[in-house]
DOKOL-35157 format. One record per residue (C-alpha): x, y, z. Coordinates in pm, whole numbers, plus 50000, padded with zeros to 5 digits. Example, Ala and Ser with C-alpha at 12.3 -4.5 7.8 and 13.67 -1.06 7.14 Angstrom:
BEGIN
512304955050780513674989450714
//
This chain:
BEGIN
511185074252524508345094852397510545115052167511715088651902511515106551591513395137051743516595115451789519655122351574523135116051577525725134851767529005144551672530455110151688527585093151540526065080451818522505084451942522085085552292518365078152478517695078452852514945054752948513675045853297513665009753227515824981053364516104944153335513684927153171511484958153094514024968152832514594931652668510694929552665510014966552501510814956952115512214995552051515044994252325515694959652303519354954452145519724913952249523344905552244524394940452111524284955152459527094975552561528714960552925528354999052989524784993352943524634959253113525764973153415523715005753442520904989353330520344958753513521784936353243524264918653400523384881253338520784879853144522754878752839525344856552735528424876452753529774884952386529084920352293528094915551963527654937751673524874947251458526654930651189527254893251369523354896051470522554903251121524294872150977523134854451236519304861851215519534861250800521274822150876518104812751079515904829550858516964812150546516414776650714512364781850667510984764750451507524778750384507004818250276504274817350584507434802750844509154832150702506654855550764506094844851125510134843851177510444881551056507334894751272508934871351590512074894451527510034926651482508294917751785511774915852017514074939551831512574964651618516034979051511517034943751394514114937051172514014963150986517814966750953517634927850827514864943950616516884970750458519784946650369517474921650191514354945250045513874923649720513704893649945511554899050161509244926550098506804898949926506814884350296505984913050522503274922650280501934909449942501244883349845501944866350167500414890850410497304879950233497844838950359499034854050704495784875550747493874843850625495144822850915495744849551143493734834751483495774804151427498934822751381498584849651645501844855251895501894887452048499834921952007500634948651800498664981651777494864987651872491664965251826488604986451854486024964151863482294979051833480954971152153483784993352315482735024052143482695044352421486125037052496487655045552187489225071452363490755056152635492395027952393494365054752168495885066752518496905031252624499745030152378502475028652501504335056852245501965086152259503355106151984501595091551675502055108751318500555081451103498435061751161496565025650904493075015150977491294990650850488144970650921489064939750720486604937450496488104940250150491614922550231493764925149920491454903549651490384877349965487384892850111486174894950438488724885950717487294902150975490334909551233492514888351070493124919750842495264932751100498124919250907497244947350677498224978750870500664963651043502404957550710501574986750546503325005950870506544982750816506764998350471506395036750588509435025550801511605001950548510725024650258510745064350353512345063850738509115074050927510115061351278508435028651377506955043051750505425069051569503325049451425499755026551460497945000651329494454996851406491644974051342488254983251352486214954051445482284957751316482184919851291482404897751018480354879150747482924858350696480834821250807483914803550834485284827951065482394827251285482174791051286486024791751395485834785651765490024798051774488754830351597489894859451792487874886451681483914899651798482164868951681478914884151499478004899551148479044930751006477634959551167476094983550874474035015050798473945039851093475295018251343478205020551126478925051951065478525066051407481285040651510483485059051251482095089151376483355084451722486615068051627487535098951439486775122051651488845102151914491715101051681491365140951603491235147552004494175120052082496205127351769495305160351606498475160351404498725126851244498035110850924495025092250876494995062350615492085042950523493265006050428490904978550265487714991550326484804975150091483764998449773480615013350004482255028150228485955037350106484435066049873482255073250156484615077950400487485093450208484825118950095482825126450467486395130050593488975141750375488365183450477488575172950865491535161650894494895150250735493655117950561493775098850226492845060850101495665042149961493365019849783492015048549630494265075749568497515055049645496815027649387495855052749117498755072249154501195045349125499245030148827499295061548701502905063748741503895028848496500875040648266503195073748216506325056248157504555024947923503425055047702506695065947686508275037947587505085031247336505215068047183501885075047250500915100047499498155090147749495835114847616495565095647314495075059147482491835042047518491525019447786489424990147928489344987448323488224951548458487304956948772484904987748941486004989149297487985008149513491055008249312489685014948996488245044649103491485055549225492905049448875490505064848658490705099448828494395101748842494075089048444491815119148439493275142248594496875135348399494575137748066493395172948157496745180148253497905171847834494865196347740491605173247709488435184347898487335163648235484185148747956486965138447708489215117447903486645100148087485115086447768488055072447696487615047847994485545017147935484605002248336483974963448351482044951748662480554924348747477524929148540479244937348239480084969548061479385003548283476685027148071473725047448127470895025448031471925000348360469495006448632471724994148901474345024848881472715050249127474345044649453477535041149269478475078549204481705069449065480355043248803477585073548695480365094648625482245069948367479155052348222479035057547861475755064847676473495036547621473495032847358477355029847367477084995447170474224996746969477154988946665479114965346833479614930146677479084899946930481924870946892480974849647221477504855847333474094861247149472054880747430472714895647760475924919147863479244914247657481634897347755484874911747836486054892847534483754915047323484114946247499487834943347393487074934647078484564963346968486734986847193490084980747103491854998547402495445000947381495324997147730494254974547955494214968948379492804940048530491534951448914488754924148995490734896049134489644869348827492264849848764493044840748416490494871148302492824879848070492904851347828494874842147513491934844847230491164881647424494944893347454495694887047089492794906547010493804933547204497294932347022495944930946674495124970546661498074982446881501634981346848502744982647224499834969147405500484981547811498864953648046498124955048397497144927248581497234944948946494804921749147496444910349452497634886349560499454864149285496554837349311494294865349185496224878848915494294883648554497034869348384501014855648417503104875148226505064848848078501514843147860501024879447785504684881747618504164850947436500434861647345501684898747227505194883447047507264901147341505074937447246503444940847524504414965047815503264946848157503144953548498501324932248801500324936549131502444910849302505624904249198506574880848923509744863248810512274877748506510524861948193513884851247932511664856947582513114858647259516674852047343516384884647594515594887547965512544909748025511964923648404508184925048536507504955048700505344959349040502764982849059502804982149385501995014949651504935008449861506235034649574504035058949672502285058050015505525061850227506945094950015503335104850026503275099450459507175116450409505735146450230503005150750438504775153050747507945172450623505425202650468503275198750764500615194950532497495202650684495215183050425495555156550175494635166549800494095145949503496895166949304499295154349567498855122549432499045135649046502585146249191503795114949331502615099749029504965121448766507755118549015507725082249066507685080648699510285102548558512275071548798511515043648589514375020048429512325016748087512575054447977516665043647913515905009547818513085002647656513074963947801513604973148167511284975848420508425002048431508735005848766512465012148973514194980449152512674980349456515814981549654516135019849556512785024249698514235046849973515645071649695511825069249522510145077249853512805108949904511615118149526508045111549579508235134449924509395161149728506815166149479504275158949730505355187349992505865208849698502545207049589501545208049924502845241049955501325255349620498375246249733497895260350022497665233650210501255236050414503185271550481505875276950206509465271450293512065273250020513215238949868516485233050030514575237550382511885210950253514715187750148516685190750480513305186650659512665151450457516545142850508515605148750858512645125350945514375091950755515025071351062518105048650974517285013851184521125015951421521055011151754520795040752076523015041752343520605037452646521425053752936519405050653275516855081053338
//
């Protein structure tokens, strides 16, 4: 059982596994459990006999069957419980039903409606799933990464639920996060689902209403911080490096203070990246490539306004960066031709508030930055974002700080008075949080501009033509990353990495053939983008120097290798 990922076909197809399980042990263990798709082979050498009605059925009649029951809920959040029910008894099921219905229901495993299900998830709560390493067991840490019950663990999602999508603090209800994000290494690049883990780190909350909760399920008490802190990371990494010295490491929804932090104190120990970081800039980087494309204007020669000044815009601005230097402009070039937005207003030198912010020093433009700009809304204090636009005049613009309706008419026709193809990105997650619908922005922009959101939106029919929203979403990158990572044997995780995913997953995008298609592929080919993403990533792995070189038909076979198709094992008794 320990070997998962190591299973393959035979000659006729057929995987076999010996386990040392009978009875009820196997229809309780999610990974072996095949329901009425048990052999009567298997029923009788396993202690079967009985327990099941007696029609053999086939993946194919369970599949019908479970999608029948499945479309009888009525409520996204009954959907999402139904599919993590099934995930919970028959792993091979879900994510087969998964694979056969991606468009569907990839907004229900994860965003937008992961976000509701994390919000309510001590009401919700059926059945554990990975580790809870609450801070008052710190000195067990240890001892809880050996309790799984599948001890070998390549990647691993961690969060401590403190920056959940655009919601906040959710304490252990952001367990939903990693758990999700883990469903999508599986569903989206093959990495076998019992070699992976989801873990919460629970430092409390300062969530009141969760601590108020008397069903909450979490450590009931605020946020741990400062030193206390970080010698409970300490010790939880160090566990993870003993237990699991050859996994991946992903940081997941950590608050702005510590994801730099963390990404940065760790990043040379082990194999380990932020997705909200690196993942999000890479795949924003990726539509950004392919709206300049279709616009006819390199990115080199874009200016652009970023709302927001957390995690993920971080994340974005250095993979801008890095693509600008890439088309010939120094590091000091393309970053002036960011403008941050925070919640205080533009990002410059002459704000005292920017020195435990590293990442804002190194964008903030001089301060005297606006000593020429003209004032439309407000006659003292910051400017707006309305008048940062409007002395600015970026041709393009991403929304990242969870303000909905930021991104208003009077500011977007502003925008779209000095450019011809204005690219907008309202990313904020989840759809309750988005800057703006894009329905408005095409109407705003006459049909010009070149969107892409977060969560995903409808087909807008504009000007007798139907025009498809693309998705920035990670699940494009993350999984080929994890893919690439493991088929290289990557020993670290560098920024260029991402830079690679990034031009990979956009040389894939619909709108380079047709200009009113998608920036981003249909998510149902999201297996073939992960495969493509993989490649670049191990590649650049191996240049450099961070995996041993192997030629490039080895590298593909070893990718081919590690997708897990979901299809049942015959089990045989140990």
């Amino acid at each position: 059982m320990s070997a998962f990922h190591d299973l393959h076909p035979g000659p006729d197809g057929t995987i076999n596994l010996r386990v040392p399980l009978r009875g009820h042990q196997i229809l309780d263990t999610p990974m072996l459990n095949k329901g009425s798709a048990f052999s009567e082979e298997e029923r009788r050498d396993l202690g079967l006999l009985g327990l099941l009605p007696p029609h053999v059925a086939t993946m194919e009649e369970q599949l019908a069957r479970t999608y029948e029951n499945y479309s009888k809920k009525t409520s996204d959040l009954e959907r999402y419980l139904f599919l993590t029910g099934l995930q919970d008894r028959n792993e091979v099921l879900f994510y087969s039903l998964l694979h056969d219905h991606i468009s569907e229901m990839l907004p229900i495993i994860y965003t937008p409606i992961v976000g509701a299900a994390s919000q309510h998830y001590s009401h919700i709560y059926r059945r554990p799933r990975g580790l809870y390493i609450a801070y008052p067991d710190a000195d067990h840490i240890e001892q809880m990464l050996r309790n799984i019950p599948y001890p070998e663990i390549r990647v691993i999602v961690v969060t401590d639920g403190e920056r959940i999508l655009g919601l906040g603090d959710l304490g252990i209800g952001g367990m939903g996060i990693p758990i999700g994000k883990l469903a999508l290494y599986t569903l989206c690049a093959g990495i076998h689902p019992a070699t992976t883990l989801p873990i919460t780190l629970d430092v409390g909350t300062n969530n009141q209403s969760l601590l108020d909760d008397p069903l909450y399920l979490g450590w009931q008490h605020k946020r741990v911080r400062g030193a206390e802190y970080a010698a409970f990371i300490e010790k939880f990494v160090e566990a993870v490096m003993r237990v699991f010295p050859d996994a991946i490491l992903q940081w997941e929804d950590f608050a702005k203070q510590n994801a730099a932090t963390l990404l940065e104190r760790y990043r040379d120990r082990l194999c380990t990246f932020n997705d909200d970081i690196q993942g999000t800039g890479a795949v924003t980087l990726a539509g950004l490539l392919a709206a300049c494309d279709v616009a006819g204007v390199p990115l080199h020669q874009q200016r652009i306004v970023m709302y927001g000044a957390g995690s993920s815009v971080h994340g974005i601005s250095d993979q801008i960066v890095a693509a600008m230097v890439d088309e010939g402009l120094s590091p000091a070039v393309a970053r002036d031709a960011i403008w941050l937005v925070d919640s205080r207003g533009l990002v410059h030198a002459g704000r005292t508030d920017l020195g435990d912010e590293p990442f804002k020093v190194a964008y903030a433009h001089p301060a005297d930055c606006t000593a020429t700009w003209v004032r439309t809304e407000s006659t003292d204090g910051a400017f707006t974002l309305a008048e940062i636009v409007a002395n600015v005049r970026p041709s393009i613009l991403i929304g990242a700080a969870a303000q909905p309706g930021a991104f208003h008419e009077a500011l977007v026709r502003e925008m779209a008075r000095h450019v011809e193809r204005p690219i907008i990105f309202p990313i904020s997650n989840p759809t309750s949080k988005s800057e703006a619908i894009p329905a408005d922005l095409l109407a705003w922009t006459d049909g010009r501009a070149l969107i892409a959101t977060g969560s995903p939106y409808a087909p807008v029919f504009f000007n007798n033509r139907m025009v498809t929203i693309g998705q920035c979403n990670n699940v494009f990158i993350f999984p080929g990353v994890g893919l690439g990572i493991l088929a290289s044997g990557a020993r670290r995780v560098t920024d260029r990495m991402f830079v690679a995913a990034a031009r990979a997953l956009s040389t894939l995008s619909p709108a380079r053939d047709d200009h009113h298609a998608s920036l981003y592929p249909d998510q149902n080919a999201v297996r073939i983008a992960s495969r493509h993403v993989a490649l670049a990533v191990a590649a650049e792995a191996q240049r450099a120097g961070v995996a041993d070189v192997c030629d490039p038909d080895e590298l593909a076979r070893r990718i081919d290798a590690l997708m897990w198709e979901p299809r049942y094992a015959r089990l045989l008794p140990a």
